[in-house]
DORO-454772 format. One line per field, with one value per residue (C-alpha): residue in three letters; x, y, z. Coordinates in steps of 0.2 Angstrom, whole numbers, plus 5000, padded with zeros to 4 digits. Last residue first. Layout:
<pts>
rest Ala	...
x X	...
y Y	...
z Z	...
</pts>
This chain:
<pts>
rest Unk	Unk	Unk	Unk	Unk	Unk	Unk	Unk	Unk	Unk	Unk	Unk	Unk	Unk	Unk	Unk	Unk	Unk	Unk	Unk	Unk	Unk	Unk	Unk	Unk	Unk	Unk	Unk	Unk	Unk	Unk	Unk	Unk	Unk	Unk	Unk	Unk	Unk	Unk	Unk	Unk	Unk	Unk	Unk	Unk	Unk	Unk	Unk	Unk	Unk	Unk	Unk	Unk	Unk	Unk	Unk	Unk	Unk	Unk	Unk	Unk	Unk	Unk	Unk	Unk	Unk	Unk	Unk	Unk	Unk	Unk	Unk	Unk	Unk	Unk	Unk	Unk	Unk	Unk	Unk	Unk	Unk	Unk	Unk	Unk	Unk	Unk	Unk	Unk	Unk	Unk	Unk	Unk	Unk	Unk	Unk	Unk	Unk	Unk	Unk	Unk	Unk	Unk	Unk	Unk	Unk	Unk	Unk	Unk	Unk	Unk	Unk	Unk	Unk	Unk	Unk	Unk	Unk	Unk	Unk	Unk	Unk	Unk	Unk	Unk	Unk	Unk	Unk	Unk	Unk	Unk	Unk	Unk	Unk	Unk	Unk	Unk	Unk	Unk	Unk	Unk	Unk	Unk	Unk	Unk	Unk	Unk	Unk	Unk	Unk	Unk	Unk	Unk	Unk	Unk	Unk	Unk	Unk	Unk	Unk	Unk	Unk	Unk	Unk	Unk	Unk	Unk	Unk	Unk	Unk	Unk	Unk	Unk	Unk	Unk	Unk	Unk	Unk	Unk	Unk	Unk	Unk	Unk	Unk	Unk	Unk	Unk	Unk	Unk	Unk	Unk	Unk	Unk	Unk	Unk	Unk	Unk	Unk	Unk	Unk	Unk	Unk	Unk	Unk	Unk	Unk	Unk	Unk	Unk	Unk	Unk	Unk	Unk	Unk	Unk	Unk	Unk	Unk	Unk	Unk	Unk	Unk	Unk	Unk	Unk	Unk	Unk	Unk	Unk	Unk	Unk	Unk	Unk	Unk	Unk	Unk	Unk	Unk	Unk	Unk	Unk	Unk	Unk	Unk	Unk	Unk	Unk	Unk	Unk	Unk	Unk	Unk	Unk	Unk	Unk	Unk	Unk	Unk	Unk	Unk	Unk	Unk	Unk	Unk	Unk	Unk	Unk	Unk	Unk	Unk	Unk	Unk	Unk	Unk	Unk	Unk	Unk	Unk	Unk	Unk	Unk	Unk	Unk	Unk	Unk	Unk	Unk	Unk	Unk	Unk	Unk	Unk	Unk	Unk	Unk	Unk	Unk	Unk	Unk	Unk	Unk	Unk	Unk	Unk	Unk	Unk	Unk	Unk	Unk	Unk	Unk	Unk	Unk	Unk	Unk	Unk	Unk	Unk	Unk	Unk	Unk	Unk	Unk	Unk	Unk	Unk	Unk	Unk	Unk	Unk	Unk	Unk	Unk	Unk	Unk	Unk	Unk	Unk	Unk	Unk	Unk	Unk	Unk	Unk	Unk	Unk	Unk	Unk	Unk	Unk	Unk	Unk	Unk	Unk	Unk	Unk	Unk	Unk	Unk	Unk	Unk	Unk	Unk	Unk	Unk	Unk	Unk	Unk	Unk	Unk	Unk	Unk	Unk	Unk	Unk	Unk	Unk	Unk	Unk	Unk	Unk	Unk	Unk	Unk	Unk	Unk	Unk	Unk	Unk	Unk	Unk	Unk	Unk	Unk	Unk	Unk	Unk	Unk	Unk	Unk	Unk	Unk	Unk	Unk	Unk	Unk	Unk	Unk	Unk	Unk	Unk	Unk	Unk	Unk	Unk	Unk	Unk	Unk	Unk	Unk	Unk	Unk	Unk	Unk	Unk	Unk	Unk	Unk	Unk	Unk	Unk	Unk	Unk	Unk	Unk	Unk	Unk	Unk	Unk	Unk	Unk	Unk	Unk	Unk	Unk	Unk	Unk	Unk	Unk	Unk	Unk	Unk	Unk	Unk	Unk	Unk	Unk	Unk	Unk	Unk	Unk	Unk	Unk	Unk	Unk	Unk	Unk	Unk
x 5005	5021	5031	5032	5049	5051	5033	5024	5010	5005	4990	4969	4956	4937	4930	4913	4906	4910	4928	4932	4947	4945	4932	4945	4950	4962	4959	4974	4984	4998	5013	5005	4992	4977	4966	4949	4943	4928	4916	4917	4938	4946	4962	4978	4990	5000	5019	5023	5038	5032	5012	5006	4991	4977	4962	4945	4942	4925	4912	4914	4907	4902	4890	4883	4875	4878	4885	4898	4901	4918	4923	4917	4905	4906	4894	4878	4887	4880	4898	4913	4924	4938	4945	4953	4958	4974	4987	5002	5018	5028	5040	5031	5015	5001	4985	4970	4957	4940	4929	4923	4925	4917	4900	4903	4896	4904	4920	4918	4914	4901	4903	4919	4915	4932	4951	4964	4978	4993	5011	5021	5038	5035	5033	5022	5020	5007	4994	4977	4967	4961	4945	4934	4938	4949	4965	4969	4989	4998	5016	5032	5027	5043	5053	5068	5077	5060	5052	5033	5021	5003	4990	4974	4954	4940	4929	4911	4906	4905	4921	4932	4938	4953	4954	4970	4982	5002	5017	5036	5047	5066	5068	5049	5038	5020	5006	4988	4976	4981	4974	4977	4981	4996	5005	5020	5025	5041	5049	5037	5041	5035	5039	5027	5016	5019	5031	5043	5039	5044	5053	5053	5037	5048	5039	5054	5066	5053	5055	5039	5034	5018	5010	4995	4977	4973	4953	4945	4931	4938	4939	4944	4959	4967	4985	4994	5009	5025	5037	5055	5070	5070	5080	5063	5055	5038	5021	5007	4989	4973	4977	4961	4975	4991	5000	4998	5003	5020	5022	5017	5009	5012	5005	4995	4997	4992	4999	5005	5011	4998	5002	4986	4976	4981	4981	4986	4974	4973	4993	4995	5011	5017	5010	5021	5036	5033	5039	5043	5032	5027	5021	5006	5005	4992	4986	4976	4968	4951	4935	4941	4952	4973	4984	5002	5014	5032	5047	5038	5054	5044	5033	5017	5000	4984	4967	4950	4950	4932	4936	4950	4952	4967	4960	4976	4979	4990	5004	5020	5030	5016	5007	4990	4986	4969	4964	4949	4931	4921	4913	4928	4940	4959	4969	4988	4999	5012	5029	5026	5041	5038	5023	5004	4993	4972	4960	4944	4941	4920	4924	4938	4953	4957	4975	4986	4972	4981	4990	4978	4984	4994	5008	5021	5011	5006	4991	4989	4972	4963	4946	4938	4919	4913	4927	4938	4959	4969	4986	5000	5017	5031	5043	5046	5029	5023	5005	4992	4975	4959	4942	4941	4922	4914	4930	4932	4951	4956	4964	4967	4958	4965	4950	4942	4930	4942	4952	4970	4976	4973	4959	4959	4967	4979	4991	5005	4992	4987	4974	4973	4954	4953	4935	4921	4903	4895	4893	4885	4897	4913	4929	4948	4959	4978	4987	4998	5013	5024	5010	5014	4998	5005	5023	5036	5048	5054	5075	5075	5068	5066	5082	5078	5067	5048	5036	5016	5009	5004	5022	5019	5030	5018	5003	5016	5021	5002	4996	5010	5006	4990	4993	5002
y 5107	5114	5101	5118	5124	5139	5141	5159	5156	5141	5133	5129	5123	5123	5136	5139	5157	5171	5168	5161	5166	5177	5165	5151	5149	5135	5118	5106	5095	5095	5102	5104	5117	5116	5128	5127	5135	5133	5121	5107	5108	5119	5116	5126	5117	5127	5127	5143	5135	5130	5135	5118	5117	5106	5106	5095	5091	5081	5087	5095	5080	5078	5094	5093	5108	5108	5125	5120	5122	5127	5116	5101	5092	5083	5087	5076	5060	5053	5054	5059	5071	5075	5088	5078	5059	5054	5041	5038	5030	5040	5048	5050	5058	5056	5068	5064	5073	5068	5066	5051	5046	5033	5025	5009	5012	5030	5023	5010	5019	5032	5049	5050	5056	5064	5063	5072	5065	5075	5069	5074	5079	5096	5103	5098	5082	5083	5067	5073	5062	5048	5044	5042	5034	5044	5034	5018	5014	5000	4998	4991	4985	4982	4988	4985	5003	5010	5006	5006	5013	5009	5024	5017	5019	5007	5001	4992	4975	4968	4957	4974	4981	4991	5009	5020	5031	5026	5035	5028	5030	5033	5049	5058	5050	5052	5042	5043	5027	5013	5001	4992	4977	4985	4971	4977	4973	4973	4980	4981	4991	4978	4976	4982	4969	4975	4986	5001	5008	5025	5030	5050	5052	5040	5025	5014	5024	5026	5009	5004	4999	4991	4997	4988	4986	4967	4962	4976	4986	5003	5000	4982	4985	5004	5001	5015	5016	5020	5026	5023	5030	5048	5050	5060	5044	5046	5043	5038	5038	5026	5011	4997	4981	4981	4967	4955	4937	4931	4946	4955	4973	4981	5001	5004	5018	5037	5046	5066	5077	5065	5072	5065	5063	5076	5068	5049	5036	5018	5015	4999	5004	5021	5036	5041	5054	5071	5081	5072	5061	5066	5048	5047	5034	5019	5011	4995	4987	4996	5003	5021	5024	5028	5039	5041	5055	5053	5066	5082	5081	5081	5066	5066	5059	5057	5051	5050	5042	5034	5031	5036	5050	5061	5080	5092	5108	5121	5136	5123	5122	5130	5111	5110	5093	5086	5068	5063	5053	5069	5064	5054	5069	5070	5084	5088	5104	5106	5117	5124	5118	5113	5099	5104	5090	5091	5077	5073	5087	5096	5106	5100	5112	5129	5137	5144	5161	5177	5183	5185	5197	5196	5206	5192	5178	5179	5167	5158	5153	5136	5136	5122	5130	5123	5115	5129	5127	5139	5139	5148	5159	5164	5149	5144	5147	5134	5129	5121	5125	5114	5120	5136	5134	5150	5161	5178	5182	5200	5204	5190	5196	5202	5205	5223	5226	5223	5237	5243	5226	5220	5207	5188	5185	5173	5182	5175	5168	5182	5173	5180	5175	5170	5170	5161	5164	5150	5136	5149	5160	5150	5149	5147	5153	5158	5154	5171	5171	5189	5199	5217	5216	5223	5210	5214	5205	5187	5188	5172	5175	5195	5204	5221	5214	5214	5226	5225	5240	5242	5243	5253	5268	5281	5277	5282	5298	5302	5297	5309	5324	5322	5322	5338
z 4982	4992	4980	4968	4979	4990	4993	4989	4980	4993	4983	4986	4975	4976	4988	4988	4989	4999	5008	5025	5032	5046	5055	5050	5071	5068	5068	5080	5067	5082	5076	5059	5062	5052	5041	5034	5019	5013	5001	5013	5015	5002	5015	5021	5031	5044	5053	5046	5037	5023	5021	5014	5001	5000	4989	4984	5005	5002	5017	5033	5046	5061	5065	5048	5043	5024	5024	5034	5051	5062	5075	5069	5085	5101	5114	5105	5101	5087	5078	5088	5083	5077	5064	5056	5056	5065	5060	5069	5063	5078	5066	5050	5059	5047	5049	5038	5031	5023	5040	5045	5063	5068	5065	5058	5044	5044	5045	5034	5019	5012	5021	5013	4997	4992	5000	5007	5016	5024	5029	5045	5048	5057	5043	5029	5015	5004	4997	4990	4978	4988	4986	5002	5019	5030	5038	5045	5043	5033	5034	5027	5009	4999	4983	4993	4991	4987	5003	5002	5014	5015	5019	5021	5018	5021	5008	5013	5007	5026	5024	5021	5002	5004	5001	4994	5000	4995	4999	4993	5006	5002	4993	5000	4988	4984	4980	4973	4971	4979	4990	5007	4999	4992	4978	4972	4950	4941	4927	4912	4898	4887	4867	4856	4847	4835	4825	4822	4840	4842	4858	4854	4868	4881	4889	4885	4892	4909	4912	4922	4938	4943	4958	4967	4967	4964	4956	4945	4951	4955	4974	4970	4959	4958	4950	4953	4940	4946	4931	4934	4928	4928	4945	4953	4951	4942	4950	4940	4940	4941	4933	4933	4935	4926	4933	4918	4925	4912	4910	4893	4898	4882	4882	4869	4856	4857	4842	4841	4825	4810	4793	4786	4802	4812	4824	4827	4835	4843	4835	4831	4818	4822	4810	4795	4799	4789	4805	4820	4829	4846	4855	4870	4880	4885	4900	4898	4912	4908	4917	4917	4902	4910	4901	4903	4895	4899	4890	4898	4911	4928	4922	4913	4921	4911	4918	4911	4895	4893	4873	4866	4850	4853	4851	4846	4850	4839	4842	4838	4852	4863	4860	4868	4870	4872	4875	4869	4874	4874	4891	4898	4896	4899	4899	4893	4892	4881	4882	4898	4906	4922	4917	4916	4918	4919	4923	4923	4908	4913	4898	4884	4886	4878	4880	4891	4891	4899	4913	4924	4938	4955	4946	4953	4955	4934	4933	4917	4912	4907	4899	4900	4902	4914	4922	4926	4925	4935	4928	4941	4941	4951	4941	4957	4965	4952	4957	4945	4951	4948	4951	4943	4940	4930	4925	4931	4930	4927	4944	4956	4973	4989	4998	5008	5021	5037	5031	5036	5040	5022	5020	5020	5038	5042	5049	5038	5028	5020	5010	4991	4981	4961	4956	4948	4942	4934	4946	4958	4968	4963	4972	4968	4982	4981	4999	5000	5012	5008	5004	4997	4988	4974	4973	4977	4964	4965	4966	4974	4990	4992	4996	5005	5017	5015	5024	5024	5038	5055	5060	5079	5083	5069	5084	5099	5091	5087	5103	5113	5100	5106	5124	5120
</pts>
């Protein structure tokens, strides 16, 4: 009888994955029956990577049934997946891996590799991959090219320039920037249709005889040039503008900035017939604090950069800029370091990730100097995570890396936003490390951890692609 009881009782409790009977737009069930999955890229040695599921509903990376088991993606085993492209609303993902510049499709409803989306330069600086999937673009400073893998036509072209290490392309696949490290010039790319001759200054067209794609200058002709070491681009959502992040000091060159561009002008059919072109140039913002990444959230324009400070070292800041008036209304203290990671969370706050931290003002000054900053929109409040207190021997990171730093993690590489769980996800150090946004508070990532070093981080399950 008392086991009839136990069994009763045990068949009463849900210990297993359900979903409701209408998944959120019509995505299928998915193997893992996971409902909130955070996608990990790792690599055991440099050479041997992997693609890891977080159930991040319960924050756990195993089912519930066996403590000894993973989530991963099936058939991917690239060597360094260190950049992930997220597009949970087209239910599928690129992992790019920089050893050996391969760049795989990841299908987020079968949870498998879905193949090769084409073949980039190894160890590329940058990687873009638009909505569409028609072209994808990559940069590389050590092969001095710009690859573009065109699925319109089934071939890849390699665009000679020197030191390119950036390229940004707008939502639409109609704006493709590039940016060469050390240079004030920003070019773009041009599709020429077929049998059209090359555009006049162009720096290179490819193929060479009947040349598809050209890379020409871009004319910066105002009466005081504006472009000043570009970093990136942001594009209005409205198609009219393209922001350029104009790095200055912290990238040796003299005024960071954003220079505004007509996007019209910048178009890949907009061919110029002669030279010099004429300048898309719309306007220019000075941000002292430094630009180097930036997103929008309609009205605000978000900019993390670092300032130069009298003692010769940088110092990091989040400036805000209104786009109605085209204005600098803040300036906030936040982690030192590169800024690459900007991501807007519940709880309306606004997430900050950057690289090499270790080396700025912070640490100089002995402060905290960590690569992860909370930003509370409302209150305009800044707060650097996780915190402690350098030299002080009771204050220490929650959860240590594997470089054994009790004050700091290391370089955050990925960020990712649970929607509606209230949680940031991180490749924080080499791991994964995980926040709550009400209060930015580190949650216990005993459960979470993964074998190996993490690299990149995304939300599989968001309800639009701005979850990364």
């Amino acid at each position: 009888m008392l086991a009839i009881v136990a069994l009763g009782l045990t068949s009463c409790d849900r210990r297993y994955y359900d979903f409701p009977q209408y998944n959120f737009a019509g995505r299928p069930t998915p193997p893992s029956r996971l409902a909130s999955r955070v996608m990990v890229s790792l690599t055991v040695n440099g050479t041997q990577g992997a693609l890891q599921m977080i159930d991040s509903q319960r924050d756990i990376r195993h089912t519930i049934f066996d403590a000894n088991s993973t989530f991963p993606i099936s058939g991917y085993a690239a060597g360094y997946p260190n950049m992930i492209f997220n597009f949970p609303e087209q239910t599928s993902g690129y992992v790019y891996s920089n050893s050996d510049g391969s760049l795989t499709r990841i299908n987020y409803s079968t949870e498998a590799s879905a193949g090769p989306a084409g073949t980039l330069a190894p160890r590329s600086d940058s990687v873009a991959v638009p909505p569409g999937f028609r072209h994808i673009y990559a940069a590389s400073s050590t092969s001095g090219v710009i690859v573009v893998v065109d699925s319109t036509n089934g071939q890849t072209y390699a665009l000679n320039l020197p030191n390119v290490y950036r390229v940004a392309v707008n939502q639409g696949d109609s704006v493709i920037l590039a940016m060469v490290r050390n240079s004030d010039t920003l070019y773009r790319l041009i599709r020429l249709n077929q049998n059209q001759p090359a555009v006049p200054g162009a720096t290179d067209c490819q193929p060479f005889n009947v040349p598809v794609w050209c890379v020409v200058p871009v004319t910066d002709s105002s009466s005081s040039p504006s472009l000043d070491r570009p970093v990136g681009a942001y594009f209005s959502l409205d198609g009219t503008t393209a922001y350029v992040l104009n790095c200055g000091r912290e990238c040796g060159g003299a005024t960071s900035g954003i220079t505004m561009l007509s996007q019209d002008a910048l178009r890949v059919d907009s061919y110029p017939t002669s030279t010099p072109y004429p300048s898309p140039v719309k306007g220019n913002v000075a941000v002292p604090g430094g630009v180097t990444t930036a997103l929008a959230d309609g009205t605000t324009l978000y900019l993390a950069g670092q300032q130069l400070q009298p003692d010769g070292y940088f110092a990091g800041f989040l400036s805000t800029m209104d786009l109605n008036t085209n204005t600098v209304t803040g300036q906030y203290s936040i982690s030192d370091g590169y800024h690459s990671k900007l991501l807007l969370g519940d709880d309306n706050t606004l997430w900050i990730g950057s690289q090499q931290c270790a080396t700025g003002e912070r640490a100089h000054n002995n402060q905290n100097y960590n690569c992860l900053t909370r930003y509370d929109i409302g209150a305009k409040t800044t707060r650097v995570l996780p915190e402690v207190s350098p030299g002080d021997p009771n204050s220490h990171v929650p959860y240590p890396n594997a470089n054994e730093n009790q004050y700091y993690y290391g370089d955050l590489t990925g960020l990712c936003w649970v929607q509606g769980l209230h949680k940031m996800y991180t490749a924080y150090g080499g791991q994964i490390h995980a926040f709550q946004t009400a209060d930015g508070s580190e949650m216990d990532n005993s459960q979470i951890t993964v074998q190996g070093t993490a690299l990149d981080v995304a939300y599989m399950d968001a309800a639009t692609n701005s979850a990364n």
